[in-house]
Rosetta silent file (secondary structure, phi, psi, omega in degrees, C-alpha in Angstrom):
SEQUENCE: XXXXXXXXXXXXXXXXXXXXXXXXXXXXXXXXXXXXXXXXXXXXXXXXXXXXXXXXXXXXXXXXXXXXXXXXXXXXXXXXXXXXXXXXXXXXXXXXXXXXXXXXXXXXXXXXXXXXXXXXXXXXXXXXXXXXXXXXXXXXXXXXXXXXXXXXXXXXXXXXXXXXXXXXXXXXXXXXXXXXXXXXXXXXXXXXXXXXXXXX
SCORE:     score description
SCORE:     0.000 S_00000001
   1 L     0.000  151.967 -179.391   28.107   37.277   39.024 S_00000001
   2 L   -72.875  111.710 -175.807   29.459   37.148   35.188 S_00000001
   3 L   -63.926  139.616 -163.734   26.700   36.841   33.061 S_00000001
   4 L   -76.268 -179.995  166.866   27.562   33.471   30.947 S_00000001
   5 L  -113.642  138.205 -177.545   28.260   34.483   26.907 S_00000001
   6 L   -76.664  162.524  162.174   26.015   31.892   24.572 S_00000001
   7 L   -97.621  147.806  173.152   27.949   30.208   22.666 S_00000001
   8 E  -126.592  130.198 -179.475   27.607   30.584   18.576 S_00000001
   9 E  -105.497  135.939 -150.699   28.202   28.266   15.583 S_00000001
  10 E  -128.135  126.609 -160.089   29.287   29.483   13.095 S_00000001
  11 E  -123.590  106.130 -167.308   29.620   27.073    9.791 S_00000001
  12 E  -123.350  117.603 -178.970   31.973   28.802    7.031 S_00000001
  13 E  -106.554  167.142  141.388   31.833   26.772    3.740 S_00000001
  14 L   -55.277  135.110  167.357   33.105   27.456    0.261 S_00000001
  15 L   -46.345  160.745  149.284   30.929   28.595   -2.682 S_00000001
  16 L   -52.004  150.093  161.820   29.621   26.645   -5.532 S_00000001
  17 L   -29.993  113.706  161.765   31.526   25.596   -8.587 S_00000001
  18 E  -106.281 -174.224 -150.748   31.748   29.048  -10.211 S_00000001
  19 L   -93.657  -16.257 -165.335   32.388   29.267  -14.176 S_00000001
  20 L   -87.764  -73.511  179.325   36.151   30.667  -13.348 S_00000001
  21 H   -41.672  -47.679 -152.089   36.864   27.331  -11.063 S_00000001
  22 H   -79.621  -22.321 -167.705   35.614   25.204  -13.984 S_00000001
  23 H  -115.963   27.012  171.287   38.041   27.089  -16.645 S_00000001
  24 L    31.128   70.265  177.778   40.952   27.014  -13.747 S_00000001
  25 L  -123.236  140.199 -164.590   41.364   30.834  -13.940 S_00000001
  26 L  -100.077  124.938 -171.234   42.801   31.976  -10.285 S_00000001
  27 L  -116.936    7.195 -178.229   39.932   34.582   -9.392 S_00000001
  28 L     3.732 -127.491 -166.399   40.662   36.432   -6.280 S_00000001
  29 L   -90.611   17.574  166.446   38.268   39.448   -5.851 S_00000001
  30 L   -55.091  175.326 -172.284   37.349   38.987   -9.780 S_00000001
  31 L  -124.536   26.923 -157.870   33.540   38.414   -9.845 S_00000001
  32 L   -82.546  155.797 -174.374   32.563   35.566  -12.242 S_00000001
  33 L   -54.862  174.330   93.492   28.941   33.701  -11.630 S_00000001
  34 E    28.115   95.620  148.546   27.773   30.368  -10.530 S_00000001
  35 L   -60.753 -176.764  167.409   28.197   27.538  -13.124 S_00000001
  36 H   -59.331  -57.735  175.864   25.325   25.498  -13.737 S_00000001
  37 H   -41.667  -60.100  161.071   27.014   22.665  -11.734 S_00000001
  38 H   -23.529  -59.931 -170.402   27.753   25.115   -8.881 S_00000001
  39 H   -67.704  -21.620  173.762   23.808   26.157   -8.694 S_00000001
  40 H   -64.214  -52.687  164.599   23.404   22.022   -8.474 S_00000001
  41 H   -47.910  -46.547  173.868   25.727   22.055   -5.677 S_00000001
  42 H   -68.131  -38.531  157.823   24.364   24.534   -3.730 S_00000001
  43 H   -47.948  -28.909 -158.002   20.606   22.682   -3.784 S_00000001
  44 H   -93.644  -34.938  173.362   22.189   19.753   -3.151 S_00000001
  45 L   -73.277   -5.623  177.245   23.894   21.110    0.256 S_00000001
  46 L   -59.409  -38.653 -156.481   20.785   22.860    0.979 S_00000001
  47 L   -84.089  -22.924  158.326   19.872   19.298    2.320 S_00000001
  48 L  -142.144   71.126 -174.704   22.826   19.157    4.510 S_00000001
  49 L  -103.966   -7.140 -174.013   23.830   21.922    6.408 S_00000001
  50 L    71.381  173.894  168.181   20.992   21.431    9.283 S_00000001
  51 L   -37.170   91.561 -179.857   19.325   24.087   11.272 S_00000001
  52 L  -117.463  168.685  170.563   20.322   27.180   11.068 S_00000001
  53 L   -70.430  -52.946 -167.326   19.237   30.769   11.997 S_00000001
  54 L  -141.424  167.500 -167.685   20.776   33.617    9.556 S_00000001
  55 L  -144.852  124.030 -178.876   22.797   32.803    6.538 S_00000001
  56 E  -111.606  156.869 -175.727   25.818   35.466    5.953 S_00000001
  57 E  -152.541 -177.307  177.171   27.671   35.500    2.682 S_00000001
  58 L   -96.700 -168.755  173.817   30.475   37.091    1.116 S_00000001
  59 L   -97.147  -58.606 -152.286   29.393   39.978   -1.729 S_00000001
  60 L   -70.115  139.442 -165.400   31.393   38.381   -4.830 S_00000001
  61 H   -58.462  -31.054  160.559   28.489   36.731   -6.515 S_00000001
  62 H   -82.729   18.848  144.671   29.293   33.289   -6.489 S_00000001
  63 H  -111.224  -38.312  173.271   28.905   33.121   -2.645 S_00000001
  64 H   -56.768  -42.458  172.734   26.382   35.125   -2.015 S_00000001
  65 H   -59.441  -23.281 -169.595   24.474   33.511   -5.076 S_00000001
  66 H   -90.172  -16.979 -176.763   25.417   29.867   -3.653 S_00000001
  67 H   -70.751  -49.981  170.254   24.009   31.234   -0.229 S_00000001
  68 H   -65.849  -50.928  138.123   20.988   32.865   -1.666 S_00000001
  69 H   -11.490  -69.132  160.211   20.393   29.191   -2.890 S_00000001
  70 H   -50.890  -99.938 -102.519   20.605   27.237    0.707 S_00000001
  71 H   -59.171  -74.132 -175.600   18.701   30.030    2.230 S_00000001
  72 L   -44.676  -16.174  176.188   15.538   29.693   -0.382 S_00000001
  73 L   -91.710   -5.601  162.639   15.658   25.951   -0.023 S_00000001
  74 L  -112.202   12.302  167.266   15.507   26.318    3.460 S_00000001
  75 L    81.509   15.239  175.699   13.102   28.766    4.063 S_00000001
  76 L  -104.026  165.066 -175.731   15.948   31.259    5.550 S_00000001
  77 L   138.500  168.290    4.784   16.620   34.885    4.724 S_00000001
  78 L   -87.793  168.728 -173.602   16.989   37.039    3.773 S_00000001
  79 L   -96.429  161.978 -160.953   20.786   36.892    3.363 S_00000001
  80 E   -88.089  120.840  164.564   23.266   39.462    5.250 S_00000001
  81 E   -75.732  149.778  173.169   26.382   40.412    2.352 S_00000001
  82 L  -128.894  128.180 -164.984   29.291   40.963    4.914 S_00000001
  83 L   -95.972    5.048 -160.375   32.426   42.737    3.024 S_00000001
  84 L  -111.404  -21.305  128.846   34.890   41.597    5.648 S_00000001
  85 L     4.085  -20.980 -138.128   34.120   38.083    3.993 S_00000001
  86 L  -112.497  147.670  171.531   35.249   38.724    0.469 S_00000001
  87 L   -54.444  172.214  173.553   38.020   36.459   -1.092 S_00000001
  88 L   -78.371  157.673 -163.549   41.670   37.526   -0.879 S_00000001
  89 L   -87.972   93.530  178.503   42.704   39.866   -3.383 S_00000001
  90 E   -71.595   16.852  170.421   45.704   37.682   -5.925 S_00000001
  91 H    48.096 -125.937  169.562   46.994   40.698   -7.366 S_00000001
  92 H   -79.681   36.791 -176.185   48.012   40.046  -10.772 S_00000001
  93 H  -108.351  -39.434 -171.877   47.417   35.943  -10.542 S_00000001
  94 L   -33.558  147.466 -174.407   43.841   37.245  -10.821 S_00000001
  95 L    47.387   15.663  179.905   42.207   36.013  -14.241 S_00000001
  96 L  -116.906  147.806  136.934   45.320   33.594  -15.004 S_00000001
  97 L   -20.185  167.805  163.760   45.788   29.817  -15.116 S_00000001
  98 L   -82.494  -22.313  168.146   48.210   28.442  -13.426 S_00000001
  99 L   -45.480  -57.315 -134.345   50.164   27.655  -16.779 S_00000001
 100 H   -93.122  -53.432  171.137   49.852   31.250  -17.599 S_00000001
 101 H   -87.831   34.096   98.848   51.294   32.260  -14.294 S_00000001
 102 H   -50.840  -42.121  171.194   54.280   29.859  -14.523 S_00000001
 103 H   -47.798  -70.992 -164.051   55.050   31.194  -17.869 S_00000001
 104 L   -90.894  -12.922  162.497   55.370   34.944  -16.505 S_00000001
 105 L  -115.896  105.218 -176.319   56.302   34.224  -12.719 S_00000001
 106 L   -92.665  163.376  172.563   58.338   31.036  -13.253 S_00000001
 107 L    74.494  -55.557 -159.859   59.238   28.311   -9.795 S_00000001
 108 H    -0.272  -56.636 -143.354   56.421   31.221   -7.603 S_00000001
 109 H  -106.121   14.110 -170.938   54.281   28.794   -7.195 S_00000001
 110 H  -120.648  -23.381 -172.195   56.312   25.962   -6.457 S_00000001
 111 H   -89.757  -17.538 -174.443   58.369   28.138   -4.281 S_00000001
 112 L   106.578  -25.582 -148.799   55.300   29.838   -1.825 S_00000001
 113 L  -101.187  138.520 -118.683   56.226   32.993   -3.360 S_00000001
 114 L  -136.898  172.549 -175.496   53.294   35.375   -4.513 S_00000001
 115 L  -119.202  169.685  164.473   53.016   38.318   -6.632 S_00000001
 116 L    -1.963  -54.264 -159.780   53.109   42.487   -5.593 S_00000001
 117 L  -113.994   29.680  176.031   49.735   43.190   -5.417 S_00000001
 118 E   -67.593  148.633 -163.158   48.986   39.768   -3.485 S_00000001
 119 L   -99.135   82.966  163.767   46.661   40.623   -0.245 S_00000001
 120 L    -4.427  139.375  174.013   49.059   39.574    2.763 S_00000001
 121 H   -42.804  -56.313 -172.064   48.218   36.539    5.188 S_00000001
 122 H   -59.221  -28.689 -131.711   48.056   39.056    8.493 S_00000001
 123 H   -98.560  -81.166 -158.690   45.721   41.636    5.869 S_00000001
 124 H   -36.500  -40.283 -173.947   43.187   38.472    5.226 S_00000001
 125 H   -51.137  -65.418 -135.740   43.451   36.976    9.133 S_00000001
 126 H   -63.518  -55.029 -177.040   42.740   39.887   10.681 S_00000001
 127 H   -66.527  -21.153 -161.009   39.142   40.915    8.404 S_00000001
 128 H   -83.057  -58.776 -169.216   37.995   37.212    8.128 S_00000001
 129 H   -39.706  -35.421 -173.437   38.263   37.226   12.006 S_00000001
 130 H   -90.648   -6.458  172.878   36.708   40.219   12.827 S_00000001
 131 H   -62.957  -40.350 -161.158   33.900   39.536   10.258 S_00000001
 132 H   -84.196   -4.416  157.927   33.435   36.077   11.684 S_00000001
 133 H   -69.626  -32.752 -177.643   33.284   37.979   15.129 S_00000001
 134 H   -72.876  -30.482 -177.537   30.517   40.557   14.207 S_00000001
 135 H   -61.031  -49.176 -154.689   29.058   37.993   12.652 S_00000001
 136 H   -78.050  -51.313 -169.877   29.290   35.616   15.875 S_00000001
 137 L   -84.398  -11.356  174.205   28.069   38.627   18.462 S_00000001
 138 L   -71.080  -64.295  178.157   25.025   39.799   15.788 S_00000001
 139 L   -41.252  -14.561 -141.474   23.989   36.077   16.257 S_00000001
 140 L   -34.677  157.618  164.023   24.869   35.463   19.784 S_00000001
 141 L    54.467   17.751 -174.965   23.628   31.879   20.952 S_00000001
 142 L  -139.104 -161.832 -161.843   22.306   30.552   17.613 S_00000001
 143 E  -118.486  106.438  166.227   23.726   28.742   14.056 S_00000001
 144 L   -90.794  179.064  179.008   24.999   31.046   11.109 S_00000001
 145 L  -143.785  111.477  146.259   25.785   29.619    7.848 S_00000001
 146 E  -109.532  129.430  154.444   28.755   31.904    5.918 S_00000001
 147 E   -93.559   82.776  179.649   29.413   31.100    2.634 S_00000001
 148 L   -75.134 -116.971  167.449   33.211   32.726    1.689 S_00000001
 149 L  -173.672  178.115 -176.051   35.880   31.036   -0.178 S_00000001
 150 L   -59.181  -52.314 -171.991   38.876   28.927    0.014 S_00000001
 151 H   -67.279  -33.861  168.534   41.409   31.398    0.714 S_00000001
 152 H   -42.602  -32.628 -170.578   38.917   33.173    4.010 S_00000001
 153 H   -75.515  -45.763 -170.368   38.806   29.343    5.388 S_00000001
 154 H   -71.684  -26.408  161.992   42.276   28.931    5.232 S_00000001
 155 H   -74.274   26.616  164.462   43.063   31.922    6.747 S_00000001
 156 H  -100.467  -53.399 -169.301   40.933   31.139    9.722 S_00000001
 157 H   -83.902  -30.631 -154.976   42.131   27.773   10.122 S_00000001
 158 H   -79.141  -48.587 -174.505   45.774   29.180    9.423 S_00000001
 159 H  -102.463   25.471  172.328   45.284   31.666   12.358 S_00000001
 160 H  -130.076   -2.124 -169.508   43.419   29.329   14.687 S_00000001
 161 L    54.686   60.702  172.362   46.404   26.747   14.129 S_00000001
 162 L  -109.935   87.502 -156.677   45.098   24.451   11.680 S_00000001
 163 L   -42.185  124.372  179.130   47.326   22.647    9.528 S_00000001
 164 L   -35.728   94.720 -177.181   47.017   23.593    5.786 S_00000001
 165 L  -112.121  134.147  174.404   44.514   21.140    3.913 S_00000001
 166 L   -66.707  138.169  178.488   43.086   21.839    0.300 S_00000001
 167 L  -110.736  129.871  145.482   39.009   22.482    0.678 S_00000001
 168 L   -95.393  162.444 -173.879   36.799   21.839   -2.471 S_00000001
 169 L   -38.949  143.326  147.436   33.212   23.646   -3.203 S_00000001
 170 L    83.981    2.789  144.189   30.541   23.078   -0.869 S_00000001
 171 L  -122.085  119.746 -149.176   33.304   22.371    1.838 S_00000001
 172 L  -100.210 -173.338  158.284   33.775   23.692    5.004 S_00000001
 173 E  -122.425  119.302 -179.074   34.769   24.307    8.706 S_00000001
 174 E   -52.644  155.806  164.133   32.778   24.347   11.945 S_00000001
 175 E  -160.814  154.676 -163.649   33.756   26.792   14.117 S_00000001
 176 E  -132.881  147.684 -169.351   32.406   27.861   17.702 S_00000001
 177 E  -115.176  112.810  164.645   32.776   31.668   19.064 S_00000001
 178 E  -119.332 -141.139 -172.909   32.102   31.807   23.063 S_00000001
 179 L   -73.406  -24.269 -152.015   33.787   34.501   25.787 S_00000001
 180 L  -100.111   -9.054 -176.221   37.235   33.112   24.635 S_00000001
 181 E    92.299 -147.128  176.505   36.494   34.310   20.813 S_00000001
 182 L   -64.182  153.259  162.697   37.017   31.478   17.967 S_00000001
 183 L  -142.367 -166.208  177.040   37.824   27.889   18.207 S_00000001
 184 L  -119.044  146.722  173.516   38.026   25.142   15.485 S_00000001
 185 L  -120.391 -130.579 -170.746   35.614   22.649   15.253 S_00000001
 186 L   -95.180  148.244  157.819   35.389   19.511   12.114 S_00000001
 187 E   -78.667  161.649  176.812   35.754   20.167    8.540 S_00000001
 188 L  -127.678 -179.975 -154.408   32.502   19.507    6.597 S_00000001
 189 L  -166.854  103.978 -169.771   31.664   18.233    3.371 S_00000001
 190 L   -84.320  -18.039 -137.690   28.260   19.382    1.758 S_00000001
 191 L  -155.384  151.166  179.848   28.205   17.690   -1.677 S_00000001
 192 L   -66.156  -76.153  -49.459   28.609   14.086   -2.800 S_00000001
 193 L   171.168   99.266  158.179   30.758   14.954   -6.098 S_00000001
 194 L   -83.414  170.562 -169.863   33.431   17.869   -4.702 S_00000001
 195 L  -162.466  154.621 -178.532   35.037   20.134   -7.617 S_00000001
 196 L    38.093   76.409 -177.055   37.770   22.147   -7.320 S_00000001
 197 L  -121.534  152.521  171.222   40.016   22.168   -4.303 S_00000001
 198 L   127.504 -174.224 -164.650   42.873   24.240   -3.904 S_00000001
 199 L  -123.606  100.266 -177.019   42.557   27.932   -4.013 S_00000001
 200 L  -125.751    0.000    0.000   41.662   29.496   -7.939 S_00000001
């Protein structure tokens, strides 16, 4: 007989408000902190992500810091950085406005179109999946919490066939890993008061 595979849920939210979202600078694998709001957000979602086991995070500091956050208000931890996790890399959008990159790429951004050293859809699918797999099979049969970013979710949902929706801080997606690999579950919504959606 086949031994069954548990199933594992795996809950991948968005960071806090960082200080970059607040001054609508596009931050790909730039590193800026936590605002103050952000560190509000993340207490305040402490109260509702429910029971979980291990709490995974990306390395750039405002997830792992909004993560670090949950965990202590829930008595979990300590938390695992996972590198496969890490926002997408914007190439030269990195540290600009959106103004600022209309100015010097003009229609891009109205058009879809990206710049050189932008980090490819298939590049981004492929590591968020296998992170959120390593992730799924460290865990087997229990509740993870990742905290990532916007662009990791969408490429998840993008490559699970989930039609493109903007996510704000502090909101996520459910998602369940069994023998069959990933599925989609609901988006979630952590925070009264959301900030920022779209991907900066």
């Amino acid at each position: 007989m086949n031994a069954t595979v548990p199933s594992t849920r795996v809950l991948v939210v968005r960071h806090g408000q960082s200080e970059w979202n607040a001054l609508g600078l596009w931050q790909g694998q730039e590193d800026p902190p936590l605002s103050d709001l952000g560190r509000a957000q993340a207490a305040e979602a402490s109260a509702s992500v429910g029971s979980v086991d291990a709490i995974v995070a990306s390395p750039l500091v405002r997830a792992s810091e909004t993560a670090r956050i949950i965990g202590e208000a829930m008595g979990v931890g300590p938390v695992l950085e996972v590198a496969g996790l890490v926002e997408r890399h914007a190439g030269e959008w990195q540290g600009l406005t959106r103004a600022q990159i209309e100015q010097q790429w003009p229609g891009y951004l109205a058009a879809g179109d990206r710049p050189p050293g932008w980090e490819a859809d298939a590049v981004v699918e492929q590591r968020a999946a296998l992170a959120l797999e390593e992730v799924s099979q460290r865990f087997a049969g229990g509740t993870v919490l990742a905290v990532a970013h916007a662009g990791i979710i969408y490429a998840v949902e993008r490559l699970l066939g989930a039609p493109f929706e903007r996510i704000a801080n502090l909101a996520g997606r459910e998602l369940e890993h069994s023998g069959t690999g990933l599925s989609l579950g609901e988006r979630v919504h952590l925070v009264a008061h959301e900030t920022t959606p779209g991907q900066i």
